[in-house]
C-alpha positions in Angstrom: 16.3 26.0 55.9 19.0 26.3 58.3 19.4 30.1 57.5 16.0 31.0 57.6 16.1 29.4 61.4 19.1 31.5 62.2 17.2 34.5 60.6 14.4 33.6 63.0 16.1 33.4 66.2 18.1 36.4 65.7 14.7 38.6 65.0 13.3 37.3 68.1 16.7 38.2 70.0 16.4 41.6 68.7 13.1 42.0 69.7 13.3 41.1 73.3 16.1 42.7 73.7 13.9 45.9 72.4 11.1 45.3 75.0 13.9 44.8 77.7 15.7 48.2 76.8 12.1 49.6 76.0 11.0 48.7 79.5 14.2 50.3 81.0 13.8 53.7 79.2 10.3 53.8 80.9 8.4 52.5 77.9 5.0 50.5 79.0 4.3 46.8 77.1 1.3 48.5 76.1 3.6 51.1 74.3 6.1 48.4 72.4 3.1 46.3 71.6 1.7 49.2 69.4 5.0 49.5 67.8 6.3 45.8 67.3 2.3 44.4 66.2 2.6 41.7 69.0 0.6 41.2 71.5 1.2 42.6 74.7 1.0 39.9 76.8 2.8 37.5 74.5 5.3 40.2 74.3 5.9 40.3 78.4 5.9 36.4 78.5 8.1 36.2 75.6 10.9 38.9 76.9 10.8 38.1 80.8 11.7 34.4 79.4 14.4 35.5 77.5 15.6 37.8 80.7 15.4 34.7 82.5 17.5 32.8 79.9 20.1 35.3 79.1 20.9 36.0 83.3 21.1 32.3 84.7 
C-alpha cells in the first residue's frame, strides 16, 4: 500500500511539474488539459498549489 502511495505522489509531481514547464514554453491549460485527460481547471488549481508548495 505504501508503494502504490509513493507511486501516486510521484505521478502527480510529475504532472504539475508538466503543466508548470508547459505553461512556461507558452502552452495554454486548455492545451495540457487535452493532452493529460484532466480537467482544466482542476489542472490550474492543482499545479498553482504545488507552485505555491514547492517556492515557500
Amino acid at each position: 500500500m505504501v508503494s502504490l502511495s509513493n507511486a501516486r505522489a510521484r505521478i502527480n509531481q510529475a504532472l504539475y511539474e508538466f503543466a508548470l514547464v508547459g505553461l512556461r514554453a507558452g502552452l495554454s491549460y486548455a492545451q495540457m488539459s487535452a493532452f493529460t485527460g484532466i480537467p482544466e481547471d482542476d489542472l490550474a488549481k492543482q499545479a498553482e498549489d504545488y507552485h505555491r508548495r514547492m517556492t515557500i
